[in-house]
Phi, psi and omega in degrees: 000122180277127163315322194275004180273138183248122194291316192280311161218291207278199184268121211258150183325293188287061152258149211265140195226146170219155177259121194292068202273012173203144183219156174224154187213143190197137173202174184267130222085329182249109164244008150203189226279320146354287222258301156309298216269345176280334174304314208281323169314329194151326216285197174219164219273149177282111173287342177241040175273167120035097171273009171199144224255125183261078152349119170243016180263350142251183224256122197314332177268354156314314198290337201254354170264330191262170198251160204324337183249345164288311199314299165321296193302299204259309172309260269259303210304286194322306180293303169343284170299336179259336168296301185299314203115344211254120169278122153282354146316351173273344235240137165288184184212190212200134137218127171231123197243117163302346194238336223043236171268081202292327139353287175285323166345291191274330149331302172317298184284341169270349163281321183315308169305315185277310171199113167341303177304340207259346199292150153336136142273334175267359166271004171265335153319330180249033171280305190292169191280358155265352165340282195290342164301320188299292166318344163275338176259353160294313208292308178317326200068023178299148212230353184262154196303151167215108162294151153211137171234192214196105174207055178037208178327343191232021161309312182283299167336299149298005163266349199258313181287341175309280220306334177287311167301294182318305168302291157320342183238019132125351170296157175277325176175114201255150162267140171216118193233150169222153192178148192195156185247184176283165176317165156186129184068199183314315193287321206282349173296306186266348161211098199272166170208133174264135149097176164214161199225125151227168137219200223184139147213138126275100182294123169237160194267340169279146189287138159255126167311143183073356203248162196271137173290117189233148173234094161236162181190173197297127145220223181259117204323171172299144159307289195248183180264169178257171189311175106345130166275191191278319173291332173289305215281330179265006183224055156300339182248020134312115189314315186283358172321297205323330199263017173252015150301302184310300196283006162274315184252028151279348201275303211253346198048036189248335169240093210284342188228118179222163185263119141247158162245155278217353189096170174341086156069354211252162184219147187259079189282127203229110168248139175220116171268144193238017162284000000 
């Protein structure tokens, strides 16, 4: 992927191309991809879905144990992986969080302060930021690399390029799930998040009929920002927002090129043919 590529114009030869061939989604009201791509079309939101996204690749007293950004995070990769077709257990992944679990974050710091002694082993076990990785390549039995990472605001971005670099050296088909819960305590003060958001792809490196073609690669942020689609304007104020410009046109096809953004100063600029 060239660094050196410019955002304004045409699309450069090294740009990275993968095919969409699955996707999952979960917000509160949209809990799946359906129902979020109808939202974004014009519908309105389900008032009596799910106020928590129920994984089902794990085992019922887990699903009532782990917490709110696994649960999401293992829901969307699973809908993902069941859209595409895809065993996941073939397949490496990507999980990318700006935040992880901020919950436990702040549990963690107020027990380590008030009393040492007192903490959970097992909410400290979902304390890290790999946590919904782990649990998905236990529940799955996956055997394949599984990254997880962390860049803030260029958290999704930078798993789509891991998952796009996986894809050029030669996998067949990567998973990329992103996703952050709300804010809490001191940390949720200084970098806040509302609400809880995941989505998924599955990415293959061969062109599929029906699945939309994504091209990308590194340039320069937009001179201005674009409008909102509808899933950024109802979850904006999510750590993981950055990454729903892509899932509005994925939705609406309406928008063939868009920016997220990439870290130092830079945007991951995305075209998508929907041919």
């Amino acid at each position: 992927m060239s660094a050196a590529a410019h955002s304004a114009g045409a699309r450069p030869a090294t740009a990275l191309a993968a095919a969409i061939e699955g996707v999952g989604y979960w917000s509160r009201g949209l809990p799946d991809w359906n129902a979020a791509r109808a939202y974004a079309l014009g519908g309105e939101a389900a008032p009596d879905a799910p106020a928590r996204p129920s994984p089902q690749l794990l085992p019922a007293n887990e699903r009532r144990r782990a917490p709110e950004t696994v649960a999401v995070a293992l829901d969307v990769a699973a809908a993902a992986c069941a859209a595409a077709g895809r065993d996941p257990a073939a397949l490496s992944s990507v999980f990318a969080s700006s935040h992880g679990d901020m919950a436990i974050t702040d549990y963690m710091c107020a027990t380590l302060a008030a009393d040492p002694r007192a903490i959970s082993p097992t909410r400290f076990h979902n304390s890290v930021h790999n946590a919904a990785a782990g649990y998905w390549t236990i529940g799955v039995g996956a055997m394949r690399p599984a990254t997880a990472l962390s860049a803030l605001e260029a958290s999704f971005a930078q798993g789509l390029i891991d998952a796009l670099a996986q894809l050029a050296a030669g996998e067949a088909a990567v998973l990329l799930a992103g996703y952050d819960g709300a804010g809490y305590g001191p940390l949720g003060a200084a970098v806040p998040s509302e609400g809880l958001l995941g989505a998924a792809l599955v990415l293959g490196r061969a062109p599929r009929a029906g699945a939309p073609r994504l091209h990308a690669w590194l340039g320069d942020p937009p001179a201005a920002p674009a409008a909102p689609g509808r899933l950024l304007q109802r979850d904006a104020g999510n750590a993981s927002a950055p990454m729903l410009p892509l899932f509005d046109a994925l939705a609406t096809g309406a928008v063939p090129r868009i920016a997220l953004p990439a870290g130092s100063g830079r945007s991951l600029w995305l075209e998508l043919d929907h041919d």
